[in-house]
C-alpha atoms as one frame of an Amber mdcrd trajectory, in Angstrom:
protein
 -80.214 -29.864 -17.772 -79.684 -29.201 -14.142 -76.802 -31.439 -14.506 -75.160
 -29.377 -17.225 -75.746 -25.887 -15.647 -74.056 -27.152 -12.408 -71.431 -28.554
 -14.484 -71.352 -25.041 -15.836 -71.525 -23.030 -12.819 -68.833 -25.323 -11.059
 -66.124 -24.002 -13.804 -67.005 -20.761 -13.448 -66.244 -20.986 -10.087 -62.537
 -18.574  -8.869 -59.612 -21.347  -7.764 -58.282 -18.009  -5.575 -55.123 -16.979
  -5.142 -53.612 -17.384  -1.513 -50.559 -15.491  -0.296 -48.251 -15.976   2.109
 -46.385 -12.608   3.974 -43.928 -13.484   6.138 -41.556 -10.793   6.701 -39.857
 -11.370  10.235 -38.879 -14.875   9.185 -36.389 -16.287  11.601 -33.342 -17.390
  10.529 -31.169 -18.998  13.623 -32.607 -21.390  16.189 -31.434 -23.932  18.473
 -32.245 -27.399  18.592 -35.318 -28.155  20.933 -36.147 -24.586  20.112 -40.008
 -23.600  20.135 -39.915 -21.543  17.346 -43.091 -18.813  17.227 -43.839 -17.166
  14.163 -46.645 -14.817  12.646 -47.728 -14.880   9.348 -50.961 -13.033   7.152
 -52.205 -14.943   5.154 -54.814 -13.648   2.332 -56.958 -14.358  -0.484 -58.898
 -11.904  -1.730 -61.002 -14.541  -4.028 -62.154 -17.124  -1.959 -62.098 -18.101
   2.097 -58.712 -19.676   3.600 -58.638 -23.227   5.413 -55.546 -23.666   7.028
 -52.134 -22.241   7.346 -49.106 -25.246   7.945 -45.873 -24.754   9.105 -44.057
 -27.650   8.555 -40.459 -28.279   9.391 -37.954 -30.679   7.173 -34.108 -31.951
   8.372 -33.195 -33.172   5.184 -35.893 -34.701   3.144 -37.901 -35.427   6.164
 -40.667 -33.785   7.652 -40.324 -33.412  11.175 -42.452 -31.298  12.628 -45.763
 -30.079  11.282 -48.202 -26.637  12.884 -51.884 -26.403  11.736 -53.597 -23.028
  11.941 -57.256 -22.776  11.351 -57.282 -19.251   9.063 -60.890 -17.799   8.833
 -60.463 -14.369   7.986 -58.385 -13.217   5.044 -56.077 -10.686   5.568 -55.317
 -11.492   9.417 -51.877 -12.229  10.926 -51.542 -15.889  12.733 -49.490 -16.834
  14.874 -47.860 -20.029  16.008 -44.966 -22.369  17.550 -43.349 -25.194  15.653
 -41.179 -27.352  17.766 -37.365 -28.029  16.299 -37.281 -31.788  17.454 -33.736
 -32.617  19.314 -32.530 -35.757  18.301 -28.972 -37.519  18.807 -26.123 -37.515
  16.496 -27.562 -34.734  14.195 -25.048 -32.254  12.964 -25.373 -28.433  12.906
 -27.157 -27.400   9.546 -29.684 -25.596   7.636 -33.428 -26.534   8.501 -36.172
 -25.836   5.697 -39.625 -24.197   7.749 -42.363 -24.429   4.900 -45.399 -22.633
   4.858 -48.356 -23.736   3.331 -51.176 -21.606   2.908 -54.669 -23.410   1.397
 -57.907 -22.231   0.416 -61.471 -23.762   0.664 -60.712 -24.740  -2.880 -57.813
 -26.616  -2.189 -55.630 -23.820  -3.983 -52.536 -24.047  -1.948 -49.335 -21.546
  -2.022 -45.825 -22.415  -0.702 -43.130 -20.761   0.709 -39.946 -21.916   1.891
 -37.216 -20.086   4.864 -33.882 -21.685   5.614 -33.249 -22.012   9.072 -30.076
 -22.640  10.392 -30.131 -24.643  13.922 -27.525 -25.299  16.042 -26.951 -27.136
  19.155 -27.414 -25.028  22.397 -24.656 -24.345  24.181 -26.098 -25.278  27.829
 -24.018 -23.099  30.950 -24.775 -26.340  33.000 -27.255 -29.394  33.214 -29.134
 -30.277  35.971 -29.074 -34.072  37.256 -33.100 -34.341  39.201 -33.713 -37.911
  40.430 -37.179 -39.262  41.068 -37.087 -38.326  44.588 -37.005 -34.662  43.455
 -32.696 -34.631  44.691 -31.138 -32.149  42.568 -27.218 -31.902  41.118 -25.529
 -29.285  39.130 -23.588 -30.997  36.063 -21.077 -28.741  34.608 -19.041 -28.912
  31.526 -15.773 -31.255  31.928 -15.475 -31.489  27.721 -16.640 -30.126  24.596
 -20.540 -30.770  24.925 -19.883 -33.230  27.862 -21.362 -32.354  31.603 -20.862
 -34.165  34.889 -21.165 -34.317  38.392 -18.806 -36.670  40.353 -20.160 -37.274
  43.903 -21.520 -39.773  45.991 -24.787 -41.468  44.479 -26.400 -44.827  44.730
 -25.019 -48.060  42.925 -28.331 -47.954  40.590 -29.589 -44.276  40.609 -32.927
 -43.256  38.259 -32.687 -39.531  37.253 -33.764 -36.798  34.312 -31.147 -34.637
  32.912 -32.055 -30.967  32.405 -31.080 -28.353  30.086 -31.726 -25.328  30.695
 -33.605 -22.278  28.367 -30.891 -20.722  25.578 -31.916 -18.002  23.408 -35.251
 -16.352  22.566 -37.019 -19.596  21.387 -35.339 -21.926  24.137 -37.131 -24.241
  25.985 -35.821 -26.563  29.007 -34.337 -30.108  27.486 -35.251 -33.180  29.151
 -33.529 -35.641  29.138 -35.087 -39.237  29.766 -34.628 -43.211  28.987 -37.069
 -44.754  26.131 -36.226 -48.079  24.209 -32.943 -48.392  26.124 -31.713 -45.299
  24.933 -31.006 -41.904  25.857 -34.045 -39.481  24.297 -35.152 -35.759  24.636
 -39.086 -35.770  26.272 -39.020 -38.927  27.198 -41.193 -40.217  30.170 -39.055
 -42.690  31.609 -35.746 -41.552  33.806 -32.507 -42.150  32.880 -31.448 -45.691
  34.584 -27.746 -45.028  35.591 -25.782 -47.849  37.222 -22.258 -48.326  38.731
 -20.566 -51.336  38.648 -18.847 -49.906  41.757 -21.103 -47.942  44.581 -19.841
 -44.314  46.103 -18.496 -41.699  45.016 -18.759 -41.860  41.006 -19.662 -39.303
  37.915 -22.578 -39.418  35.571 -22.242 -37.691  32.559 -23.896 -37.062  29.721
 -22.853 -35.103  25.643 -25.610 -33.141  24.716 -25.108 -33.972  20.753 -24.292
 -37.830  21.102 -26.276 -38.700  24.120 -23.847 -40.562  24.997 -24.210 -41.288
  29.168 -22.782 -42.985  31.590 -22.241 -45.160  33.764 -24.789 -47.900  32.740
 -22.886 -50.694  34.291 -25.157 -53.916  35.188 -24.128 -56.342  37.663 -25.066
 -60.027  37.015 -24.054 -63.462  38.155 -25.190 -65.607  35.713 -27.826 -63.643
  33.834 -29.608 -62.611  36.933 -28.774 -59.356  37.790 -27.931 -57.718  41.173
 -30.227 -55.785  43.621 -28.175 -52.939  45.318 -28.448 -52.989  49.231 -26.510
 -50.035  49.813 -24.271 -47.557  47.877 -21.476 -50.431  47.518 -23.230 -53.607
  47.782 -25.872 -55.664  45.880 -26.957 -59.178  46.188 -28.564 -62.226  44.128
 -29.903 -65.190  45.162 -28.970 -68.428  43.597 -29.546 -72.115  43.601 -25.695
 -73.619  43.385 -24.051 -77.148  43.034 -20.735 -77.881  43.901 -18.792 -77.115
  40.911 -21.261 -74.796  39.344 -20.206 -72.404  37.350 -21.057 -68.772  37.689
 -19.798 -65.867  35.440 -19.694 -62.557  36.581 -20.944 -59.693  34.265 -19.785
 -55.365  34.484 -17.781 -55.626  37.356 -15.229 -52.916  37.483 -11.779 -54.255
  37.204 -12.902 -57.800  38.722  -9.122 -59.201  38.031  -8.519 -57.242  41.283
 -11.049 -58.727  43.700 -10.815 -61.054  46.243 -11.772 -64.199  45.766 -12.947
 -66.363  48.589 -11.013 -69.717  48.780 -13.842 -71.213  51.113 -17.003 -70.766
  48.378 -14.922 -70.155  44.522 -12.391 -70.619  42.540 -11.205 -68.529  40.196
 -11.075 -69.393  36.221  -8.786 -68.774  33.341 -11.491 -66.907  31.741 -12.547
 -65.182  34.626 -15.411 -67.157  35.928 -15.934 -68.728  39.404 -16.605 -72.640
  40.010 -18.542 -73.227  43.674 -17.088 -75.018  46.133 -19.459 -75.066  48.800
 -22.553 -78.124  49.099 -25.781 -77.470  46.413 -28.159 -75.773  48.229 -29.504
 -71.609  47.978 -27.236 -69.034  48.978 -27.293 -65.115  48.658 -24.170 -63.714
  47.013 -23.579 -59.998  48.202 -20.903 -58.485  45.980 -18.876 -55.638  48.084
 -17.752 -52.965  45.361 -15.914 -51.015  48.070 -14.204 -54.123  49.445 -14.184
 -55.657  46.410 -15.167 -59.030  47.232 -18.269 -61.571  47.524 -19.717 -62.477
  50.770 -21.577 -65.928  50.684 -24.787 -66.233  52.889 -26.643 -70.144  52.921
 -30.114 -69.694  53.123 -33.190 -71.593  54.319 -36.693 -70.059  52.465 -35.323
 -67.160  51.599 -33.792 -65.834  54.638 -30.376 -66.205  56.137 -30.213 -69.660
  57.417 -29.927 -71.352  61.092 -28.427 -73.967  62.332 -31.558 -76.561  62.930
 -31.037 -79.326  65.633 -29.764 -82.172  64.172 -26.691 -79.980  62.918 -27.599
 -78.991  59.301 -28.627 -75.413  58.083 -25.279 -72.651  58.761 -22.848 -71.961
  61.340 -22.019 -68.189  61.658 -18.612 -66.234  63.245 -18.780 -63.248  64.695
 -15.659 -61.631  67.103 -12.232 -60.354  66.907  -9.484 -60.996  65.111 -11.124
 -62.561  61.846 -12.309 -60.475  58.625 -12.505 -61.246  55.132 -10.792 -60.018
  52.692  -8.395 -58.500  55.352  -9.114 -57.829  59.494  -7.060 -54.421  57.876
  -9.956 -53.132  56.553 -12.702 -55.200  57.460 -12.555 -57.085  60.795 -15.910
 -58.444  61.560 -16.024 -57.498  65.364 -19.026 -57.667  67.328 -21.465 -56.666
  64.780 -24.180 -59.309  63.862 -24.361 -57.584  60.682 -21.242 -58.273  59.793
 -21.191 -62.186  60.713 -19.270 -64.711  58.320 -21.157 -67.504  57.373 -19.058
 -70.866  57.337 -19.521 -72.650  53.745 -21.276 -76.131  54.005 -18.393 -78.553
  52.563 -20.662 -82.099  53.409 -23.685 -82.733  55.204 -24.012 -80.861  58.672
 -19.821 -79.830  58.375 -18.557 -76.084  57.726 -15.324 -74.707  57.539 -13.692
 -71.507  57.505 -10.430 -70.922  55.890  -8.173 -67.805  56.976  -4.760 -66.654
  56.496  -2.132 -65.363  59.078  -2.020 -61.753  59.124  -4.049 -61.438  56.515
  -7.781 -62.551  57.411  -7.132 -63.469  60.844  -4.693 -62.114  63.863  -1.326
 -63.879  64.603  -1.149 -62.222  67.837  -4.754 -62.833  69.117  -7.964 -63.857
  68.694 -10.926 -63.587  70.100 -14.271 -64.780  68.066 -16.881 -67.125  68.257
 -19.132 -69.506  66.740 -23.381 -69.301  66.447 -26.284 -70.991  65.016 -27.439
 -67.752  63.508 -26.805 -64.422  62.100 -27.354 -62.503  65.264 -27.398 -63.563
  69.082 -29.525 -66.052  69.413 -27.742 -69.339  69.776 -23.831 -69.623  70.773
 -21.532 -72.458  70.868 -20.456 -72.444  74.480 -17.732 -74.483  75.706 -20.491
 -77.168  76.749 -21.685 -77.098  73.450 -18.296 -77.203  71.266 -15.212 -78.954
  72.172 -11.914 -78.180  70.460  -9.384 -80.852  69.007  -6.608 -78.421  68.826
  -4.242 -77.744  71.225  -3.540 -74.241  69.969  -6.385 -72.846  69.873  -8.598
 -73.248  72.454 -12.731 -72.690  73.492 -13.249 -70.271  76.724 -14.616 -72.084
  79.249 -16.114 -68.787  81.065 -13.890 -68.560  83.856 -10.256 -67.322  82.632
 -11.557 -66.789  79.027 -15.035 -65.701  77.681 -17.400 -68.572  77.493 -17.148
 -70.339  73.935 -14.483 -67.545  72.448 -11.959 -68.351  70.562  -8.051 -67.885
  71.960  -4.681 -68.539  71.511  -3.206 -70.960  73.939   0.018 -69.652  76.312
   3.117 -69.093  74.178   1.060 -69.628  70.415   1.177 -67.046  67.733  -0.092
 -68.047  64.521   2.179 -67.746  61.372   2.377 -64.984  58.749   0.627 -66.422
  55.274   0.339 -69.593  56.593  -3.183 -70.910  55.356  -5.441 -72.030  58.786
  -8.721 -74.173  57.869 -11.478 -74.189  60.739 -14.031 -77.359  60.311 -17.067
 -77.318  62.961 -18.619 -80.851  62.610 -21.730 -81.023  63.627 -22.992 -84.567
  62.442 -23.315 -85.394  66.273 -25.885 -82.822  66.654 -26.349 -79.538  67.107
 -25.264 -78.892  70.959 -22.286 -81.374  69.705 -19.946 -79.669  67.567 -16.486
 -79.697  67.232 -13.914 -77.613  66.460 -10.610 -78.808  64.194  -7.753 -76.901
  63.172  -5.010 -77.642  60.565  -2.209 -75.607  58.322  -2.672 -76.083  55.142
   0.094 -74.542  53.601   1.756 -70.981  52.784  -0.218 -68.585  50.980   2.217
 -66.712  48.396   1.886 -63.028  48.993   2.989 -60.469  46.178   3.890 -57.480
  48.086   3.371 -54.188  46.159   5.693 -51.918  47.806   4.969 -48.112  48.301
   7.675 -46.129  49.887   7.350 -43.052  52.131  10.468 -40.832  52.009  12.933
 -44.045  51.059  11.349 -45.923  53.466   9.110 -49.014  52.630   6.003 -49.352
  54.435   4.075 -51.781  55.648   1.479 -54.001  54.231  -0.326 -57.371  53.989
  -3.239 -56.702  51.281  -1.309 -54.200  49.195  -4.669 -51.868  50.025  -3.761
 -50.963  53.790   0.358 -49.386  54.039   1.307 -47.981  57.392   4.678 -46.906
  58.643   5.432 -45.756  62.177   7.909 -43.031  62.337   9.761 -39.708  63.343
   8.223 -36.981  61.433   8.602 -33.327  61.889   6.192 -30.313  61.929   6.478
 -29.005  58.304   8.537 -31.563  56.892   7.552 -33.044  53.493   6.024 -37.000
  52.716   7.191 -38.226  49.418   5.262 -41.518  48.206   6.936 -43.532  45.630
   5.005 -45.919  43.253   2.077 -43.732  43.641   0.598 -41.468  40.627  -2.937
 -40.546  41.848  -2.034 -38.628  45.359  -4.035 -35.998  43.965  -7.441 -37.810
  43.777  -6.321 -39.190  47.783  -8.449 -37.340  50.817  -5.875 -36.257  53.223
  -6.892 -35.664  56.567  -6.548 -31.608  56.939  -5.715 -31.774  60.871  -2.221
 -33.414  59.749  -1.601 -33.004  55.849  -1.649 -29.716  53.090  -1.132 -30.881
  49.803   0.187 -28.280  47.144  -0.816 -30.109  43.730   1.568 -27.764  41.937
   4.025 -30.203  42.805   2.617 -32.765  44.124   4.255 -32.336  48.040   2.328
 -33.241  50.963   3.723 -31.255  53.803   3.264 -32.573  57.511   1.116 -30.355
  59.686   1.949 -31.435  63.583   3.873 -30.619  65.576   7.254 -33.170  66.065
   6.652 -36.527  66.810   6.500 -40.149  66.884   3.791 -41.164  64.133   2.318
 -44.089  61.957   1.029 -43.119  58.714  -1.809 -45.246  57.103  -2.565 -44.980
  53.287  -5.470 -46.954  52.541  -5.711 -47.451  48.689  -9.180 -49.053  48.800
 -10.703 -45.920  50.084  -8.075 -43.114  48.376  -6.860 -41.884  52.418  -4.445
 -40.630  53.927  -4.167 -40.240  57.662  -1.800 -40.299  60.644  -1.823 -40.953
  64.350   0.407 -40.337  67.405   2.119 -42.811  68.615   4.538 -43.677  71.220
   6.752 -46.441  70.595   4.537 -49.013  69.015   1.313 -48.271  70.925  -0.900
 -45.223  70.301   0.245 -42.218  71.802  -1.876 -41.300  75.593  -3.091 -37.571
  76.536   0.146 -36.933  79.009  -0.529 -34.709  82.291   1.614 -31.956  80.534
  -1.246 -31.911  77.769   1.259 -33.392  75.102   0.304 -36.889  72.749  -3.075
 -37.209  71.878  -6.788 -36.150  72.669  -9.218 -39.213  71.132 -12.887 -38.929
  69.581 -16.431 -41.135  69.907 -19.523 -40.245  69.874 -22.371 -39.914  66.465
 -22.434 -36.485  64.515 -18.662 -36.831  63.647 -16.807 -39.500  61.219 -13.884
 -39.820  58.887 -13.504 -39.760  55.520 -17.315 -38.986  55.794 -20.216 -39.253
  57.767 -20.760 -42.905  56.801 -18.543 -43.926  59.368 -19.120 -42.092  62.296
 -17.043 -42.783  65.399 -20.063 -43.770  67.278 -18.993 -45.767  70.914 -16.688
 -48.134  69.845 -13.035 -47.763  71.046 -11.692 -48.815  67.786 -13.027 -46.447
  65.956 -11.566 -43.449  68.585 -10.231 -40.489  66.052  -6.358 -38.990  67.370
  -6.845 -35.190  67.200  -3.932 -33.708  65.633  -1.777 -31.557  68.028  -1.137
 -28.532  65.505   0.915 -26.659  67.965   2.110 -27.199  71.499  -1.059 -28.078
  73.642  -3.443 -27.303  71.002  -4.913 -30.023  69.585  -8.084 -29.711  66.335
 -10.516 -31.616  64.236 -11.383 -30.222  60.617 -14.566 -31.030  58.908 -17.108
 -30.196  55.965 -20.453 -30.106  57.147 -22.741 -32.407  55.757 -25.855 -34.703
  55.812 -25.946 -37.567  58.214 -26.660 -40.241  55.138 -25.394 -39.637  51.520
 -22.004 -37.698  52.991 -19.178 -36.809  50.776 -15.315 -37.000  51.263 -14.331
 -34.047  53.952 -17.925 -34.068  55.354 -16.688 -34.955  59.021 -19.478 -33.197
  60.981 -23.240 -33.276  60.943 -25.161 -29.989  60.383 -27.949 -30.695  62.682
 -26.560 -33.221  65.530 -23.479 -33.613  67.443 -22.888 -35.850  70.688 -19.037
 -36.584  70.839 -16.848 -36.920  74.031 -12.813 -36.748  74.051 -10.972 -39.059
  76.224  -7.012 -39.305  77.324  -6.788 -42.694  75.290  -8.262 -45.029  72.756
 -11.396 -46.947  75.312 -12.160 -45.887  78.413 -10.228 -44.730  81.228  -9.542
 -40.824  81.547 -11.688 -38.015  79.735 -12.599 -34.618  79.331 -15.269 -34.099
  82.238 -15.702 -34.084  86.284 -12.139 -32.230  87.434 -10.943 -32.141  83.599
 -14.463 -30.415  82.404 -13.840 -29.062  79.101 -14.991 -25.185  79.062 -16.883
 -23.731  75.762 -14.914 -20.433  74.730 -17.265 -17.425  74.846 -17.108 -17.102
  71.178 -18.027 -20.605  70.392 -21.392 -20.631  72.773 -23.728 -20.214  70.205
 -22.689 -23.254  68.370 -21.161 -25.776  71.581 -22.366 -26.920  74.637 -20.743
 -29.025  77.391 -22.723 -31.151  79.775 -21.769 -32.296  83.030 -20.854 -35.537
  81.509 -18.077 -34.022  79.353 -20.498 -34.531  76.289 -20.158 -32.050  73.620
 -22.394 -30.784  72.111 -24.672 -28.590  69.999 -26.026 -25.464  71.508 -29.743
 -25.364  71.845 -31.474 -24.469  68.183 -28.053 -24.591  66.609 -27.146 -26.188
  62.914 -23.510 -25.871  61.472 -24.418 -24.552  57.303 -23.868 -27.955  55.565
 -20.860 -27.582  52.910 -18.922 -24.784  54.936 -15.907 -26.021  56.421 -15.445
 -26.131  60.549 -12.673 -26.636  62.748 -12.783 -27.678  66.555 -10.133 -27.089
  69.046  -9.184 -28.145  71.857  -6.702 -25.924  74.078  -4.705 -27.143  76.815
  -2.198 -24.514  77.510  -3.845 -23.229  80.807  -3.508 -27.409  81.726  -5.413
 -30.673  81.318  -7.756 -29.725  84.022  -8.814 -26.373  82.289  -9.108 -27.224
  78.962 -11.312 -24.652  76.601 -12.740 -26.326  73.597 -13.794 -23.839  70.789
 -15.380 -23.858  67.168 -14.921 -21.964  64.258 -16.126 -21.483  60.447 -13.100
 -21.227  58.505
C-alpha cells in the first residue's frame, strides 16, 4: 500500500516548465573572445538546477558554462570562452542555452554567433627574460619583427585586447606546435645567428624560423648569436651530415678536417679521436677544436694532444675577414693527421699573407706554452722561426726577398714524434687553388677581391659624386656608413659624402657594408699639419656596423673619420646597448672612452699641445681629460635609438681643435 500511494503521489508530481529569456543575445565575437552574457531563467512550477551555455563550431562542442540557478525568476550572468584554434575559417558559431529543473525538465535555446578572427594593430614578441618586441603587420594576418636576436631564442607571442569581449592572445609551444594558452614558449631557432625576423599568421600559426642545427643527429648548442658547437667522437673518414643550415652550398669548407660530398655531406680527415665542431653562421664555416676530457686539448709531453696558431697573417676562411691576430680566443687548432703530427693548410692571399707573416705556434689555446726557436726548428728555407734577436722569438717570417704566391696551396706539418720541446716545422706547395672570381664593379671599374665576400677598390672619388655597383641587387638591405654615403632608394644611387679625395671602398657581402677610408697612394691617408686626410678612432663605447665590434685598443681596428667638409671631420651613430646592438648603433648610451689619433697605431694624437677642446654646447654630454680621452660628461647617457653625430673641427688648426656633439 505505501508502495502504491508513492507510486501515486510520484505521478502526480509537476515536470515544470523552464524558460529561457535572453534578449541582449550577442551576435558578433572574435575568436579568443570571452563572451559574457545574462540570462533569467524561470520556472514557476518547480526549483531550477543549472543554467549551461555551451558553445558548438560545427557539430562539436567546444566550450561549455555551468551556472548554479537557485531562485526562479533571477537574471545570471556568465562568460563562455570562444576557443582560438589554427586553421579555422570565419563562420557562424551556435551558443546553446540549456536551462534544467530539479526534475530534469530541460529547455533549449539556440543564438548564432558569428566569430571572426581579430584583427590585431600589432603583436608583441616577450621572451622568458621578460625582453619585449613590437611585431607589426608585414602581410595579410602575418606580423614580424626583424632585428638582432639569439641563434635559439624562447619567447610568447601576444595579442592584444579587440573589441568588447577581447581578451589578450597568447601565444605558446605545446606538442611541437604553435597553440593559443599554452604554457610552454615558443622555441624559435635560426639556422643563421644576428640580425633575423620571427614571424608569426594569426589564423595559420604558421611561425618561423624553427631552423635546427645538427651534425649527425646531435644537435647544436649556440655559444653566441652566430655560433654553436657539438661535440663528437670522429674517425678518419667518418661521415657527418649536416642538418638546417642556411644555404650550406656556400660555406667554407676546411680542406685540413673535411671534405665535401656530392650529396652534401662531409667525410673527416683528421686522426679518430673527440673534437668540438663550432659552426660560424656569420663566417659561414666550421672551426675544428681536438679535445682531451672535454676541454680544448694540450699538447702533453711526449708530443701528442694539439698544437694551436695564434698571430698575424693567418685566418680561416679568409685573413679578409677573419685574421686570427693575437687573440687566444681566436687560436686555430692544427688537425692531428698521424700520431703526435699536425698540419695546417693555407692558401696565398686567401688564408694567409703573401707579403708577411708573423704567427706562431703553442701547446695550448691561450699563453701558456710557446714553441720558441729552441723548441722548434724549421726545415724551410723560406720561412723561417725568430730566434729573438732580429725577429720575435719563435714567430713565424718570411725570409729576405720571399713573398708567397697568390692561390698557391701552402701545407704546414709540426712533427712532434721527437717530443714535445722537439718539434719541427715543414713547409711545401701543394698546388694552385682554382679561384672563381665573382666580379662586382664600381662605376665600370672592377674591384678587388679574393673570397668574393670582401671587394675593395682604391680610387679618386669626388664630394657628391655618385657609386654605381654592378652585379649587385640587394644595395638596399646594405648598411652604409652615414659619415661617407646617402642612399636615395628611389633609385637606387648612393651619392659620395666627402669631400675630394683619394679613397678605397670596401663592400663586405658577408656582413651587408659599405664603407670607405682615406687614403693616400696605397697606404691609409695621415692627419696632415694643415688638418687635411684623416682623424682615426679606438677606444670602447664606439664600434661599426654595431656595438659588437667596438674599436677597443687595437690599431687595426682604428675607424677613419670622414672629412665632410674642409677641416671638419664626423662620426654618425645610433645609440644603443653595449650587448645585443643593431646595425647603425655606433655609440653606447651609458659609456664612452675613445681617443683620436693622427694615424692608424700610435704616434701623434689629440692631447698635450693638440688638446681637443669640448664646444660650450656639447659640455653637458663630452668631456676631455688631460690625456686627450673623450669622454662622457659626469651623470650623462646619450637616449638609446636617437641618432648622434660627433665632430671634430680643425679650422682654427690641429693644435686647437674643438670636438662637439649633437642629436640630430
Amino acid at each position: 500500500m505505501l508502495a502504491l500511494l508513492w507510486s501515486c503521489n510520484d505521478d502526480d508530481m509537476p515536470l515544470g516548465a523552464p524558460v529561457i529569456s535572453y534578449p541582449d543575445a550577442a551576435e558578433t565575437a572574435h575568436f579568443g573572445d570571452s563572451l559574457a552574457f545574462t540570462v533569467k531563467a524561470e520556472d514557476p512550477e518547480v526549483a531550477l538546477s543549472t543554467l549551461k551555455a555551451q558553445l558548438f563550431y560545427g557539430d562539436d562542442m567546444v566550450e561549455e558554462t555551468v551556472i548554479r540557478t537557485k531562485i526562479s525568476g533571477q537574471e545570471y550572468t556568465g562568460k563562455i570562452y570562444l576557443p582560438y584554434f589554427a586553421n579555422v575559417p570565419d563562420g557562424t558559431a551556435t551558443l546553446r542555452m540549456v536551462l534544467q529543473n530539479v526534475n530534469f525538465t530541460t529547455t533549449v535555446q539556440e543564438y548564432p554567433v558569428k566569430i571572426t578572427h581579430p584583427d590585431f594593430p600589432y603583436l608583441t614578441l616577450r621572451t622568458e627574460d621578460g625582453e619585449e618586441y613590437r611585431m607589426d603587420k608585414i602581410d595579410t594576418e602575418t606580423y614580424g619583427v626583424t632585428r638582432k636576436f639569439d641563434q635559439q631564442l624562447k619567447a610568447y607571442i601576444i595579442g592584444p585586447k579587440v573589441g568588447e569581449f577581447g581578451n589578450d592572445i597568447i601565444f605558446g609551444y605545446e606538442n611541437s606546435e604553435v597553440t593559443v594558452n599554452a604554457e610552454n614558449p615558443i622555441p624559435f631557432s635560426s639556422a643563421r645567428g644576428g640580425q633575423f625576423t620571427i614571424s608569426l599568421n594569426t589564423r595559420t600559426f604558421e611561425a618561423s624560423p624553427f631552423s635546427t642545427l645538427k651534425l649527425n643527429g646531435k644537435e647544436l648548442v649556440a655559444i653566441t648569436e652566430t655560433t654553436s658547437s657539438v661535440d663528437l667522437t670522429l674517425d678518419k673518414g667518418s661521415l657527418i651530415v649536416p642538418e638546417g643550415f642556411s644555404n650550406f652550398g656556400e660555406w667554407w669548407i676546411d680542406p685540413d678536417w673535411f671534405t665535401r660530398n656530392d650529396d652534401g655531406s662531409l667525410t673527416f680527415q683528421a686522426m679518430p679521436g673527440n673534437y668540438r665542431i663550432i659552426a660560424d653562421q656569420k663566417l659561414q664555416y666550421f672551426r675544428v677544436e681536438t679535445l682531451l676530457n672535454g676541454a680544448p686539448a694540450e699538447l702533453q709531453d711526449d708530443g701528442s694532444g694539439a698544437v694551436w696558431v695564434i698571430g698575424e697573417g693567418v685566418g680561416k676562411p679568409s685573413i679578409s675577414v677573419n685574421q686570427v691576430g693575437w687573440t687566444t680566443e681566436k687560436a686555430l687548432c692544427m688537425a692531428p693527421v698521424s700520431d703526435k703530427v699536425y698540419r695546417m693548410t693555407l692558401v696565398g692571399g686567401k688564408t694567409i699573407a703573401t707579403g708577411s707573416i708573423n704567427f706562431k705556434f703553442y701547446g695550448n689555446m691561450g699563453w701558456n706554452y710557446e714553441f720558441l726557436h729552441d723548441r722548434i726548428t724549421s726545415t724551410s728555407s723560406d720561412i723561417l722561426i725568430g730566434d729573438g734577436k732580429t725577429h720575435d722569438d719563435g714567430n713565424l717570417y718570411l725570409a729576405d726577398g720571399v713573398k708567397l704566391k697568390e692561390n698557391v696551396i701552402y701545407e704546414f706539418t709540426v712533427d712532434c714524434t721527437a717530443g714535445k720541446g722537439k718539434a719541427v716545422l715543414s713547409v711545401k706547395e701543394a698546388g694552385e687553388q682554382e679561384f672563381e672570381e665573382k666580379p662586382i664593379m664600381l662605376n665600370g671599374v672592377k674591384m678587388n677581391t679574393s673570397d668574393n665576400a670582401l671587394y675593395s677598390l682604391t680610387t679618386d672619388l669626388k664630394q657628391g659624386a655618385s657609386l654605381e655597383f654592378s652585379s649587385l641587387s640587394d644595395l638596399d638591405s646594405y648598411y652604409l656608413d652615414p659619415d661617407y654615403f646617402s642612399y636615395n632608394a628611389d633609385n637606387d644611387v648612393v651619392t659620395f659624402r666627402p669631400v675630394d679625395g683619394h679613397y678605397r671602398v670596401v663592400l663586405d657581402k658577408l656582413n651587408a657594408t659599405l664603407s670607405a677610408q682615406r687614403f693616400d697612394g696605397d697606404s691609409p691617408a695621415t692627419l696632415g699639419t694643415n688638418g687635411h686626410g684623416a682623424i682615426y678612432i679606438l677606444g670602447w663605447g664606439a664600434g661599426t656596423p654595431n656595438l659588437d665590434y667596438q674599436f677597443g685598443w687595437e690599431p687595426n681596428n682604428a675607424y677613419a673619420m670622414a672629412e665632410i667638409s674642409p677641416c671638419v671631420y664626423t662620426f654618425t651613430g645610433v645609440a644603443g646597448p653595449e650587448k645585443g646592438s643593431v646595425t647603425g648603433q655606433r655609440l653606447r648610451t651609458d659609456y664612452l672612452g675613445i681617443k683620436f689619433f693622427f694615424q692608424i697605431g700610435w704616434g701623434g694624437e689629440f692631447s698635450g699641445t693638440n688638446q681637443l677642446t669640448v664646444a660650450s654646447g656639447s659640455k653637458s654630454l663630452l668631456n676631455v681629460i688631460n690625456t686627450g680621452d673623450v669622454n662622457l660628461a659626469s651623470g650623462a647617457q646619450l637616449t638609446e635609438g636617437a641618432t648622434y653625430r660627433i665632430t671634430i673641427d680643425l679650422s682654427a688648426g690641429v693644435s686647437a681643435g674643438v670636438i662637439s656633439i649633437e642629436k640630430l
